[in-house]
C-alpha positions in Angstrom: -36.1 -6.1 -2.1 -36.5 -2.2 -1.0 -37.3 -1.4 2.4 -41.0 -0.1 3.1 -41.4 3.8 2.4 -42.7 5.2 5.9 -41.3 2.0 7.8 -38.7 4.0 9.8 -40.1 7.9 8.9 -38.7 10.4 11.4 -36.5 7.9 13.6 -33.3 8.3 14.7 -30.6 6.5 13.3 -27.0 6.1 13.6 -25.2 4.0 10.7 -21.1 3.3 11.8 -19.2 2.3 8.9 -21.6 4.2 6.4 -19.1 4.8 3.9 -18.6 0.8 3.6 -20.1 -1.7 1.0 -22.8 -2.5 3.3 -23.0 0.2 5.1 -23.5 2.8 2.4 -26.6 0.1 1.5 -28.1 0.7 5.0 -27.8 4.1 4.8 -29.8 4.1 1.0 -32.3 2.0 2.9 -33.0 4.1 5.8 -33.1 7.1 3.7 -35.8 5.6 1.3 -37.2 4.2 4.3 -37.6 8.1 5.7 -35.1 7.6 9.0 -33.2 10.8 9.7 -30.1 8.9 9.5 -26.5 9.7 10.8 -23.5 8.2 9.1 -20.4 7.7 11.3 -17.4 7.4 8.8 -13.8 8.2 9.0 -13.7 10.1 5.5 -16.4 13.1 5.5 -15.1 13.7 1.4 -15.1 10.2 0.3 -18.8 9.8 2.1 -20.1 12.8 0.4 -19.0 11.1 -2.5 -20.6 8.1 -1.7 -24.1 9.6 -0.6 -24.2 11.7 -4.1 -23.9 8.8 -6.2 -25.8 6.4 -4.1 -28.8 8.7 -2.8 -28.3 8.8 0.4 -29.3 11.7 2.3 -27.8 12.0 5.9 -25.9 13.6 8.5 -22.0 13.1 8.8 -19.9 12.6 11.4 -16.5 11.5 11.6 -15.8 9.4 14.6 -12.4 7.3 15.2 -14.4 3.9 15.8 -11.1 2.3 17.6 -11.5 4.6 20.8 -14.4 3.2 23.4 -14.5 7.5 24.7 -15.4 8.7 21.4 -17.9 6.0 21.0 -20.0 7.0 24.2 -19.9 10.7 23.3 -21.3 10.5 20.0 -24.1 8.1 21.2 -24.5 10.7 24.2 -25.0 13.2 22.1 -26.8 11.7 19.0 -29.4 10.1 21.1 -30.0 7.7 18.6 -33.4 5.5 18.8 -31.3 2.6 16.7 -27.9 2.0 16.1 -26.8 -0.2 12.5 -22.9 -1.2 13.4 -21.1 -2.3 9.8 -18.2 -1.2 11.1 -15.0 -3.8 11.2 -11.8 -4.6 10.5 -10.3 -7.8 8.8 -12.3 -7.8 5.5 -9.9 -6.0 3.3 -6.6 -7.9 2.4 -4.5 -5.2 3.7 -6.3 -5.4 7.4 -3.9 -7.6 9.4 -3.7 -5.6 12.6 -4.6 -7.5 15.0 -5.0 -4.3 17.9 -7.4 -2.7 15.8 -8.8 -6.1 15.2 -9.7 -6.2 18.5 -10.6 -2.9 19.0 -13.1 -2.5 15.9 -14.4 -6.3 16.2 -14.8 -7.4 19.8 -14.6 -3.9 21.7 -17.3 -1.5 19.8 -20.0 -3.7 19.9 -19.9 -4.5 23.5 -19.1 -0.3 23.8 -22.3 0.3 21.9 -24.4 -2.8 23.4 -23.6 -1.2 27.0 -24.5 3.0 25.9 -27.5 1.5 23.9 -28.8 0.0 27.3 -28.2 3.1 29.2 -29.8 5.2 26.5 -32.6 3.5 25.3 -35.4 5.0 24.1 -38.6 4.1 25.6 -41.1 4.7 23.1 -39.5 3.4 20.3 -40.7 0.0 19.8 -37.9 -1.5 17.4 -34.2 -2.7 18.6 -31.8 -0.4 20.1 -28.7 -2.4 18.3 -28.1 -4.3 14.9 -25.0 -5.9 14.8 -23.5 -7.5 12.0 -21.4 -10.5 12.3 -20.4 -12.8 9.4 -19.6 -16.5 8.6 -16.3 -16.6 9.2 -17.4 -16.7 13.2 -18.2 -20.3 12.0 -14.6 -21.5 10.9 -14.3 -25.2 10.2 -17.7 -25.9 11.0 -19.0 -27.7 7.5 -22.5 -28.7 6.1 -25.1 -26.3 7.8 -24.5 -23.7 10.1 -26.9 -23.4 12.4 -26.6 -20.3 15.1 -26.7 -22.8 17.6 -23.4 -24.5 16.6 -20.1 -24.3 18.4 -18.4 -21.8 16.3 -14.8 -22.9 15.6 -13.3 -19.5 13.9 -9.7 -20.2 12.4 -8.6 -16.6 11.7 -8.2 -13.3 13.7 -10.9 -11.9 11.7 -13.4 -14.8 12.7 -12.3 -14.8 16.3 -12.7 -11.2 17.2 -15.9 -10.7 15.5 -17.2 -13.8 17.6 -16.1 -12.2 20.8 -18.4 -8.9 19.1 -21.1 -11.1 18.6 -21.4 -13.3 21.9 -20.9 -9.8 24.2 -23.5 -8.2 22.0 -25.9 -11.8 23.1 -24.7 -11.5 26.7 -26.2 -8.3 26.8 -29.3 -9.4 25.2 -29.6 -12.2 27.7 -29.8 -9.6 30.4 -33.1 -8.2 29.3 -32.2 -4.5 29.3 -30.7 -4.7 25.6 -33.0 -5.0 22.2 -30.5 -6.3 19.8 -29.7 -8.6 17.3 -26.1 -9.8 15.5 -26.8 -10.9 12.0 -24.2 -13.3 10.7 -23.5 -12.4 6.7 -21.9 -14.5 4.4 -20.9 -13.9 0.8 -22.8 -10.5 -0.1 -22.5 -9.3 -3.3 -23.4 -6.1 -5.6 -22.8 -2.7 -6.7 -20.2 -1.0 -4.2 -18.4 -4.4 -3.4 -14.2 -4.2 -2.9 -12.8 -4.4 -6.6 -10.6 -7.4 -5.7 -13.5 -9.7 -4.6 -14.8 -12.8 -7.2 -17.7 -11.3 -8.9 -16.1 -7.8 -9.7 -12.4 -9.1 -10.8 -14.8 -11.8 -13.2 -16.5 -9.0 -15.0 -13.0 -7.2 -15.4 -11.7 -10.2 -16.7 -14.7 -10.5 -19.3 -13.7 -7.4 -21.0 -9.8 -8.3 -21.1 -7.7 -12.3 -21.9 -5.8 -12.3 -18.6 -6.2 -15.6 -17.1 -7.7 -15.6 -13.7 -6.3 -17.3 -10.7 -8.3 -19.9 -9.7 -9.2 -22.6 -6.9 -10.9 -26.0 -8.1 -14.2 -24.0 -6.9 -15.0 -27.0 -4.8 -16.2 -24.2 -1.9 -19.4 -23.4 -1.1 -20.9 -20.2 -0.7 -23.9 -18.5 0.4 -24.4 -15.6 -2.2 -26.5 -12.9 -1.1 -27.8 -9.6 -2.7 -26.3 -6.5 -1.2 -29.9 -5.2 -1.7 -31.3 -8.0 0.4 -28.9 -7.7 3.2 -29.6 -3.9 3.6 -33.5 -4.9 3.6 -33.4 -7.9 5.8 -30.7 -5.7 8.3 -33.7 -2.9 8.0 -36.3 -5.3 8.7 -34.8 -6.7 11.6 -34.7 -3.2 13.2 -37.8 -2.8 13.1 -38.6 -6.3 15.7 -39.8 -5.7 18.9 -37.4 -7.9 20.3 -35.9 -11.1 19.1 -36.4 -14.1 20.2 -32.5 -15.3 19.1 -29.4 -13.0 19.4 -28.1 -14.5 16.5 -29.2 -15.3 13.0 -28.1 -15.9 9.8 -29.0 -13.3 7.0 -28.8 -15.5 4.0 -30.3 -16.7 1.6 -29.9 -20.2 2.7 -29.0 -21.9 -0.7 -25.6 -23.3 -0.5 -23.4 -23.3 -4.1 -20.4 -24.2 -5.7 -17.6 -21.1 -6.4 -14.5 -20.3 -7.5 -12.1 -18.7 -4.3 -9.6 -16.2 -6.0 -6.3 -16.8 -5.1 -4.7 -13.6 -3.5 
């Protein structure tokens, strides 16, 4: 799924965490889509990097995502008509600080939901915020999850990206914020961390090292990087929506193998 040519041609966009898995997806969309996008990473080389070799064509800024101050300013001075936040913390195995777990998770997206409704633009007709949430906000809920369940989160990743989530929705519930968190669940594609399941079991394929495995009694929504970044650019484009929350998924639940790391 590719985002309509024309569908955001000449808008404004700021995309935090563009040198990411998802992000760097977002960014390809929005430049295919013709958006004059703006890529907030904290590595200017390693994005230029990424932009070659995924075809993005943007604008660069380096921004330390953990400090509220230098959040306003570069929405103060950007202007932007949308903002994409990909950004977060907790993903990687190596992520276990809970500060900037906090910081990157629950902080920034109330930061940006509060600049975004203060600098809204008025003739642009789309949301002024997507948010991405994930899953893991669900925790031990089981069977479907529906965005109108309790969420139950059991880590600090799940918890603080919840507390994200729900002040992104309280500002929605205001009416002076146009914005939407999508909750994402197992994405997958080019560009995905080494160490996750579908890029350690095409390593494997080419080697005879046994592979770590659960009983691969969990289940898992797999989606399509591709997808996501469509269905993320697509939601931008709303008027409004009618639920602060949804699930971007592609709803089939299946059986896989959890590596164990």
């Amino acid at each position: 799924m590719r985002p309509e040519p024309g569908s955001y041609r000449g808008v404004r966009c700021l995309v935090l965490g563009a040198g990411g898995f998802i992000g760097r997806w977002v960014a390809r969309g929005l430049t295919l889509a013709g958006a004059e996008p703006w890529l907030a990473v904290r590595d200017a080389a390693a994005a230029r990097r990424v932009c070659a070799r995924w075809g993005v064509q943007g604008s660069i800024v380096t921004a330390d995502l953990a400090e509220p101050r230098q959040v306003v300013a570069l929405l103060e001075e950007l202007r932007p008509e949308i903002v994409f936040n990909l950004a977060g913390y907790g993903v990687d195995l190596g992520e276990r600080d809970p500060r900037l777990a906090e910081a990157l998770n629950s902080v920034l997206p109330a930061v940006l939901a509060d600049t975004m409704m203060r600098l809204r633009h008025v003739a642009w007709s789309g949301l002024d915020l997507v948010h991405a949430g994930t899953a893991l906000e669900y925790g031990t809920l089981r069977n479907d999850l529906d965005e109108g369940s309790d969420p139950k989160p059991t880590t600090v990743y799940g918890t603080t990206k919840l507390a994200g989530t729900r002040a992104v929705s309280e500002r929605v519930a205001s009416g002076q914020l146009r914005a939407v968190t999508a909750r994402l669940f197992t994405v997958y594609g080019p560009g995905e961390h080494p160490g996750r399941l579908l890029p350690t079991l095409i390593e494997a394929a080419s080697g005879r090292d046994p592979i770590p495995l659960t009983a691969g009694t969990q289940r898992r929504d797999f989606t399509y990087i591709e997808d996501v970044a469509a269905g993320l650019l697509a939601l931008g484009r709303l008027p409004g929506c009618e639920e602060p929350v949804l699930n971007l998924a592609t709803g089939i639940s299946l059986f896989g193998f959890r590596l164990f790391f």
